[in-house]
C-alpha positions in Angstrom: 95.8 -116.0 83.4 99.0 -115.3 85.1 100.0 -116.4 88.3 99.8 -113.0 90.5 99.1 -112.8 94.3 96.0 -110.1 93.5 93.7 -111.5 91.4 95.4 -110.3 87.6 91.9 -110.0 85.8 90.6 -107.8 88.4 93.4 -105.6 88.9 93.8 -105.2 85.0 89.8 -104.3 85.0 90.4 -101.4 87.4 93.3 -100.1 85.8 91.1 -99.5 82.4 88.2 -97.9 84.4 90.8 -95.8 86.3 93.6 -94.9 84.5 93.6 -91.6 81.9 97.0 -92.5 80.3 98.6 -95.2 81.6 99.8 -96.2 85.5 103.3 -94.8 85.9 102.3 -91.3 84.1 99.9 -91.2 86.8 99.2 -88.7 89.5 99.8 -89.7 94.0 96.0 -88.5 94.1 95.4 -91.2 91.0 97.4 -94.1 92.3 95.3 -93.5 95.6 91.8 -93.9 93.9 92.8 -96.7 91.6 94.6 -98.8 94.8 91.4 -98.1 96.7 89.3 -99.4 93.8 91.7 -102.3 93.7 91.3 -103.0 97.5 87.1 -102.7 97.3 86.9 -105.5 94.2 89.3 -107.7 95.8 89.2 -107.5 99.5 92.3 -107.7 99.4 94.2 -105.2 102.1 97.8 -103.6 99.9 101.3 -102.6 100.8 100.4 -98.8 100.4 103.8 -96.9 100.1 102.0 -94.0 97.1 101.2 -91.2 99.5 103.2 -89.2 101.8 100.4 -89.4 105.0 101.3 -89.4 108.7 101.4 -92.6 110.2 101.5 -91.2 113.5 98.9 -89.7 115.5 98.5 -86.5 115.7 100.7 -83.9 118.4 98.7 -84.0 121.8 99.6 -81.2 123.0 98.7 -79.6 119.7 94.8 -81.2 119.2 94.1 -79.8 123.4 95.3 -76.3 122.4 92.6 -76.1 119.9 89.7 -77.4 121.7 91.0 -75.1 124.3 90.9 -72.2 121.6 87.6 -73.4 120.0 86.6 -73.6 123.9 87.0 -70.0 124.1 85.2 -69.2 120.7 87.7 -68.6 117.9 85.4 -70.4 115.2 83.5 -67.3 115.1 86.1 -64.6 114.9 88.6 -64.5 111.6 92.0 -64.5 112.4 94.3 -61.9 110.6 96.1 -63.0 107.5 99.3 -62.6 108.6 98.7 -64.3 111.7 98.7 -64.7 115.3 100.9 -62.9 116.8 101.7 -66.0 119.5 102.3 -68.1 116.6 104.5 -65.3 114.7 106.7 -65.1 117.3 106.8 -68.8 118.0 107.6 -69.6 114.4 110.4 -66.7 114.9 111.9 -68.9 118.2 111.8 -72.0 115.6 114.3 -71.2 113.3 116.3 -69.5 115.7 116.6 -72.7 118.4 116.2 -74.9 115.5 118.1 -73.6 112.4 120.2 -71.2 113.9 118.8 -68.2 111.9 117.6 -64.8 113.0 114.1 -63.1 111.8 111.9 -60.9 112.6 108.3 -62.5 113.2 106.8 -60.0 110.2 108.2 -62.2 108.2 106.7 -65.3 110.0 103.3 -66.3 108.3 101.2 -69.4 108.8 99.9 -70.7 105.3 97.4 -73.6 104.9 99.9 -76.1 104.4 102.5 -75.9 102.5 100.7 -76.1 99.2 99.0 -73.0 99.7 102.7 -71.4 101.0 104.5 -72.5 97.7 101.7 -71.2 95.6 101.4 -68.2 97.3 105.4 -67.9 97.1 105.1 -68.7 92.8 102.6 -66.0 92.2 104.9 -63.4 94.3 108.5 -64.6 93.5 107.8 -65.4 90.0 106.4 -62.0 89.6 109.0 -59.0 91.1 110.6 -59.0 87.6 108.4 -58.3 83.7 111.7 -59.9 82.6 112.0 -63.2 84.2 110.0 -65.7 83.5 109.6 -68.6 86.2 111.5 -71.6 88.9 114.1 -73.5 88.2 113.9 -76.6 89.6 116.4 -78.8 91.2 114.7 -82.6 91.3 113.4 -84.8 91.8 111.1 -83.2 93.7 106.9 -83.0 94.7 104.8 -83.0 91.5 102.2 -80.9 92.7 104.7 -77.8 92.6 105.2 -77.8 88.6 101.4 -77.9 88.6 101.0 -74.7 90.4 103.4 -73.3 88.2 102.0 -74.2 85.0 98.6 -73.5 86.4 99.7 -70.1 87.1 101.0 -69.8 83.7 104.9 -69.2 84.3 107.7 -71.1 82.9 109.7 -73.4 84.3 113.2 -75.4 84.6 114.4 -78.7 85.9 117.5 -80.6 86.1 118.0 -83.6 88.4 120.5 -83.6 90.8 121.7 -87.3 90.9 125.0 -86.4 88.4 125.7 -82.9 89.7 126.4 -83.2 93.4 129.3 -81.1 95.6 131.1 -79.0 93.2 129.3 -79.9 90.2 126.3 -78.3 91.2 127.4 -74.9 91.1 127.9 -75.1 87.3 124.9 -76.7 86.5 122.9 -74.1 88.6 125.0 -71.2 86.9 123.9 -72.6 83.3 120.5 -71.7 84.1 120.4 -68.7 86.1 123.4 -66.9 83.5 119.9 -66.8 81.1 118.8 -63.9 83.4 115.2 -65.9 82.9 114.9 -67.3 86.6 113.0 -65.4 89.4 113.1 -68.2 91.5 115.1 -71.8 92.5 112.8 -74.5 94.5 114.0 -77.5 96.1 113.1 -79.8 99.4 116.2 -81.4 101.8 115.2 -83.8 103.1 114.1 -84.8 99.8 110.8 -85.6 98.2 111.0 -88.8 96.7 115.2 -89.2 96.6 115.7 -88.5 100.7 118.8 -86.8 99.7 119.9 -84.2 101.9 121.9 -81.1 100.4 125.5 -81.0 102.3 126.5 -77.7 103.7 129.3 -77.1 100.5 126.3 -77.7 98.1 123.9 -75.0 100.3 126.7 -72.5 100.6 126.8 -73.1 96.1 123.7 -72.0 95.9 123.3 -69.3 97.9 126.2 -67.6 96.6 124.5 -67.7 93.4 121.2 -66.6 94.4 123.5 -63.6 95.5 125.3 -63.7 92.0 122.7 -63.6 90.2 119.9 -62.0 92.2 117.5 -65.2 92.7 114.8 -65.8 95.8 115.5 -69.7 96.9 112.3 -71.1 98.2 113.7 -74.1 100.5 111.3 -76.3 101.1 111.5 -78.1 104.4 108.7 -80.4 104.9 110.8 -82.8 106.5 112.5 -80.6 109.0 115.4 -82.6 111.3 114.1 -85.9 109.8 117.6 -86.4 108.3 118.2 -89.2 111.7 122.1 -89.3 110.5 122.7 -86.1 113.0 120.3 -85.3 116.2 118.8 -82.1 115.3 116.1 -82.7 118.2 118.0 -80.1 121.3 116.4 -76.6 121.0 119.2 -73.9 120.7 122.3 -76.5 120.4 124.3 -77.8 117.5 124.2 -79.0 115.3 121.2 -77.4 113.5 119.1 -78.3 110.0 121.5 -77.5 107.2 119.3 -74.2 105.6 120.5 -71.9 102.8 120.0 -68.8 105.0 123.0 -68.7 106.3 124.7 -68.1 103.0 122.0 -66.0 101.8 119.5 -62.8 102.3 117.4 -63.9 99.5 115.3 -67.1 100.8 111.9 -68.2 101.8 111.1 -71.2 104.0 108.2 -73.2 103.8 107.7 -75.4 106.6 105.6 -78.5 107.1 103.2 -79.4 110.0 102.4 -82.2 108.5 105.2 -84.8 108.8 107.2 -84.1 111.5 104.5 -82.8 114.0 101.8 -85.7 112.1 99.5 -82.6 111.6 98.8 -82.7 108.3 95.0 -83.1 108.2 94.6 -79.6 110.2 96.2 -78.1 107.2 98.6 -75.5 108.2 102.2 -74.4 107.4 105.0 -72.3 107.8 106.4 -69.6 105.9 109.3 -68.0 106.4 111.0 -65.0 104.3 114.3 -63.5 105.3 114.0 -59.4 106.6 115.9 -58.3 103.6 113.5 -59.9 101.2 110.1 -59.2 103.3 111.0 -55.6 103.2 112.3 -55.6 100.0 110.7 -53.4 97.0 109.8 -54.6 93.4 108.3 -52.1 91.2 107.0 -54.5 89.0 105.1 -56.5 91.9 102.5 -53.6 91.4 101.7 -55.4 88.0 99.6 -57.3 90.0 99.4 -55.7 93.5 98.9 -52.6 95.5 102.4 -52.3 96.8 105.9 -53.0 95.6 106.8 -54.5 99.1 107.5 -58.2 99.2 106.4 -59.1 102.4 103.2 -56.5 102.0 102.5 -58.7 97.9 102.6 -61.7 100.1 100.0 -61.3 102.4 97.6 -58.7 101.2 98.2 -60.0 97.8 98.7 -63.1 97.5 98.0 -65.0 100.3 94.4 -62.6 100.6 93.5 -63.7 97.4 93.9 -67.5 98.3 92.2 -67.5 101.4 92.1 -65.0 103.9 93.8 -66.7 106.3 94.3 -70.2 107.9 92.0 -71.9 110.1 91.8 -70.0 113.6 92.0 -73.0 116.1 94.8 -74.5 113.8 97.2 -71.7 114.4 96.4 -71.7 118.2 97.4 -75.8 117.9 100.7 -74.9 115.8 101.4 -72.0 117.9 101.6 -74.8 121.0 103.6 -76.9 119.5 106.2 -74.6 118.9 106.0 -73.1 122.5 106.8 -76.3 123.8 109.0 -77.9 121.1 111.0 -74.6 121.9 110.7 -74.9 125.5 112.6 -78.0 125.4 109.5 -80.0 127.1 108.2 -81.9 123.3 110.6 -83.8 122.0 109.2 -84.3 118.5 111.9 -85.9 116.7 111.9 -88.4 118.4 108.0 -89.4 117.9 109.0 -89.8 114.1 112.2 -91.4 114.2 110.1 -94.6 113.6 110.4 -93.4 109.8 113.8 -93.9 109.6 113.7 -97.5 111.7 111.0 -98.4 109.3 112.9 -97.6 106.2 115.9 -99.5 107.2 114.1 -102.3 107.2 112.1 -102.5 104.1 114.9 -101.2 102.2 117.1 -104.5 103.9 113.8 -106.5 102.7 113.8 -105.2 98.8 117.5 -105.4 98.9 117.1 -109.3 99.8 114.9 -109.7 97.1 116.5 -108.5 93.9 115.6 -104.5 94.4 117.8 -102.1 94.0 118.1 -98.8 95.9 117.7 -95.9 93.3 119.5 -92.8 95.1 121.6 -93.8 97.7 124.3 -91.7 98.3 124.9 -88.3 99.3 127.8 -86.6 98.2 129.7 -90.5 99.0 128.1 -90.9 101.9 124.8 -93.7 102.7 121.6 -91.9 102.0 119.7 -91.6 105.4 117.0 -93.9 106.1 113.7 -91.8 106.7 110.2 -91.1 105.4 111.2 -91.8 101.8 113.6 -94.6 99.8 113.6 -95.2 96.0 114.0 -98.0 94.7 114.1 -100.2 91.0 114.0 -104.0 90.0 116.4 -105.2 86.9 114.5 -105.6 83.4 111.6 -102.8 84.5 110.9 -99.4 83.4 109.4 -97.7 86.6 106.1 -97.4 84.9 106.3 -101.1 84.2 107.5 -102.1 87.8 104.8 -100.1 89.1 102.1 -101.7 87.2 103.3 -105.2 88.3 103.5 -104.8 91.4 99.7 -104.1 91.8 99.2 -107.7 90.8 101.2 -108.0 93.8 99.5 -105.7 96.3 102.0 -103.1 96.8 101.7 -99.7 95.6 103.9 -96.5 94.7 104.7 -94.0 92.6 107.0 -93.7 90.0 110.2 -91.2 89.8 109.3 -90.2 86.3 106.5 -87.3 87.4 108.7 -86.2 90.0 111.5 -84.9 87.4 113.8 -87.4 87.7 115.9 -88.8 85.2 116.0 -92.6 86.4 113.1 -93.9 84.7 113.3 -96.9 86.1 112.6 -95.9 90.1 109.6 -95.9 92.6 109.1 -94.0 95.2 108.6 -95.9 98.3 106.7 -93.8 101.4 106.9 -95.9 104.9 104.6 -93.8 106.7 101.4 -95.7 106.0 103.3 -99.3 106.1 101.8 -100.7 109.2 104.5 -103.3 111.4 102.3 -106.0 111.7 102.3 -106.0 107.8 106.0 -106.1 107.6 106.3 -110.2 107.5 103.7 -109.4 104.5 105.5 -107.4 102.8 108.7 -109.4 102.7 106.4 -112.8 101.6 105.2 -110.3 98.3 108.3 -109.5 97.6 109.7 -112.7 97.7 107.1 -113.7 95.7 107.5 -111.2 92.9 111.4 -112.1 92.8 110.3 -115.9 92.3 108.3 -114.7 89.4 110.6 -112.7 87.8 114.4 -113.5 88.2 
C-alpha cells in the first residue's frame, strides 16, 4: 500500500464509486462530491482549493436591507423583470464611480447570478445574426460557460491566451473573427483560473475589432477591483477597473455579487449592455422573439423565459450595497483583500516545495496575487497531480476543462482555505515533495 497521508485504499475506493471518466476530466461540481465523500470515509478534514465560494461572510449592510424589504412584504409581490428601479439606477452609479463609463439604467438589469446573465446573453448575442454561428473564447476561462453554449446548441471557439499577450493578441483575435462566423467574444479579467488581468493595450485590441468586425464582447467581471496591484476601492477617482467599454459601443457586462460583495448564495448579478447595443435592432432576433430590439430580446425574451425575474428581497440587498459602496461609506475592497494576502502566501508555500506557478506574468509583469493562482509539480500531467494529491488531502481542479493549453496546471481557489489550516497545508506539501522529488 503506498505511503500517503489519506488513507490510499480509501481514497482509491471513492474515486471508482465517484468518478464517470477519470479525476482531472472532471467537473468543480464533481471534484466537490467526490472530496466530500473522501472527507465522510476518512474523517479526515482537506485543503479544499476546487470551488470558487466566499470565504467571507456575507455584506451587512446587504443581509439588513432584505429583512427590512421582506419586513415590508416583498415575498409576496413579483418584482419586474427588468428590475428595480433603485437598483437600476444604482447599478447605473456603479460603473460610472467605479469603471468610469456612462449608461443609461434601461440597460441595467439584475440576473440571478451571473450564470443566468451569461446564458441569457448566449441565447440573445448568439442569435442577432442566421449567419453567425456562436463565442469565441479567449481562455482559460469558467467551464460552465462552454456548457451553456453547447447546451444551447451553438458553436464555439477557444484559444488560450498564455502565447498571445500585448500585440499578439490582436492577430490571433482577427484569425477568428475574419471567418465572419462569431456573434460573440467572452472572457473574465480578473481571470478565472489564470488571475490574469487584460492590460489596457490588450482591451483597447479588442474592442477595436469588435468595431472591425461587428462583434458584442461579453466581459465578464466577477472579480471586479480584485486585481490588489492598483486601489480601485475610491468611488468616482482614478484609477478605475480596466473595462472594454471605453474602446467600444458593442459590450455587455456581467457582474458578480458573489465574490467581491461575498453574496453569492442570494444569487443575483449584474448585467450591463452599453445604450447603443440595448437599443440596437436585429431583424433576425425576431427568429426567436417578438421584437428585433436588443435590450427588449433580453428581457422579455430571454431573461422571461429563464425566470421571470430575480428574487425580490435580493435586489433590495444589492440595491444597498451599491448605494453605499457608491456613497463612499462601504469600503468593500478592502473586506476581500484577504484573497490576495492569502494567495501570497500559499503560492510562497508551493513555491518552497517544488511547485511551480503556472501563469504568472502579465504582459512581463508579476501576476497579482488574488482569489485564484495556478500552479504544476515537475513529472505530472495536471490530471495526474490532481489525483495525487487527494492521497494527500488537498483538492483542485485541473486547467485542462477550463481551455487551457498547459495540461499540466491546477487551479488553486484560496477562498475556502481557512488560516488556521495554513501550518497544514505547508506540512502536506512538504510531505508530497518528500515523496516525490
Amino acid at each position: 500500500m503506498k505511503d500517503t497521508l489519506i488513507d490510499y485504499v480509501t481514497v482509491k475506493k471513492k474515486i471508482r464509486e465517484c468518478v464517470v471518466t477519470s479525476v482531472g476530466k472532471s467537473s468543480i461540481r464533481e471534484i466537490v462530491r467526490l472530496v466530500n465523500c473522501i472527507e465522510k470515509a476518512t474523517g479526515e478534514k482537506f485543503i479544499r482549493m476546487e470551488m470558487g465560494v466566499p470565504g467571507l461572510p456575507p455584506s451587512k449592510v446587504g443581509i439588513e436591507a432584505e429583512i427590512e424589504a421582506l419586513k415590508k412584504g416583498v415575498a409576496s409581490k413579483y418584482a419586474m423583470i427588468e428590475g428595480v428601479p433603485e437598483l437600476k439606477r444604482e447599478i447605473a452609479r456603479f460603473v460610472k464611480l467605479f469603471l468610469d463609463i456612462d449608461v443609461n439604467p434601461a440597460g441595467c438589469i439584475p440576473t440571478v447570478g451571473s450564470m443566468q446573465g451569461g446564458m441569457a446573453t448566449f441565447m440573445v448575442a448568439n442569435r442577432n445574426d442566421k449567419n453567425r454561428e456562436g463565442t469565441l473564447f479567449i481562455d482559460p476561462g469558467f467551464p460552465v460557460q462552454k456548457q451553456q453554449v453547447i447546451v444551447l446548441g451553438h458553436t464555439y471557439r477557444s484559444f488560450d491566451v498564455y502565447n498571445y499577450r500585448g500585440n499578439k493578441l490582436k492577430d490571433k483575435i482577427e484569425s477568428y473573427l475574419e471567418t465572419g462566423k462569431v456573434s460573440s467574444i467572452l472572457y473574465s479579467s480578473p481571470n478565472n483560473p489564470s488571475w490574469i488581468c487584460f492590460t489596457e493595450k490588450e482591451l483597447k485590441i479588442i474592442g477595436e475589432l469588435a468595431n472591425k468586425y461587428d462583434v458584442i464582447v461579453v466581459e465578464d467581471l466577477a472579480y471586479i477591483c480584485m486585481d490588489f496591484r492598483k486601489d480601485y476601492s475610491r468611488p468616482g477617482e482614478p484609477p478605475f477597473q480596466p473595462t472594454v467599454a471605453k474602446y467600444t459601443d458593442n459590450y455587455l457586462l456581467l457582474i458578480s455579487s458573489s465574490k467581491v460583495f461575498s453574496y453569492a448564495g442570494q444569487r443575483i448579478g449584474m448585467m450591463v449592455i452599453s445604450d447603443k447595443l440595448f437599443n440596437r435592432k436585429y431583424p433576425d432576433l425576431k427568429r426567436y422573439y417578438a421584437s428585433g430590439q436588443f435590450g427588449h430580446s433580453m428581457i422579455y425574451g430571454a431573461l422571461y423565459a429563464l425566470s421571470a425575474g430575480v428574487c425580490h428581497s435580493s435586489q433590495w440587498g444589492l440595491a444597498t450595497i451599491l448605494k453605499e459602496a457608491n456613497d463612499g461609506n462601504y469600503h468593500f475592497i478592502e473586506e476581500v483583500k484577504e484573497y490576495g494576502e492569502k494567495a501570497r502566501i500559499m503560492k510562497e508555500m508551493f513555491l518552497r516545495n517544488g511547485f511551480t506557478i503556472v501563469y504568472d506574468k502579465d504582459e512581463g509583469e508579476p501576476i497579482a496575487d488574488g482569489f485564484y493562482f495556478t500552479f504544476a509539480y515537475p513529472g505530472f500531467s495536471g490530471n495526474e497531480l490532481l489525483e495525487e494529491l487527494l492521497y494527500y488531502g488537498i483538492s483542485a481542479i485541473t486547467l485542462d476543462i477550463t481551455g487551457s493549453d498547459r495540461h499540466e496546471g491546477l487551479r488553486a481557489c484560496v477562498s475556502y482555505v481557512g488560516w488556521n489550516q495554513m501550518d497544514n497545508l505547508e506540512y502536506r506539501l512538504k510531505k508530497f515533495h518528500e515523496h516525490h522529488s
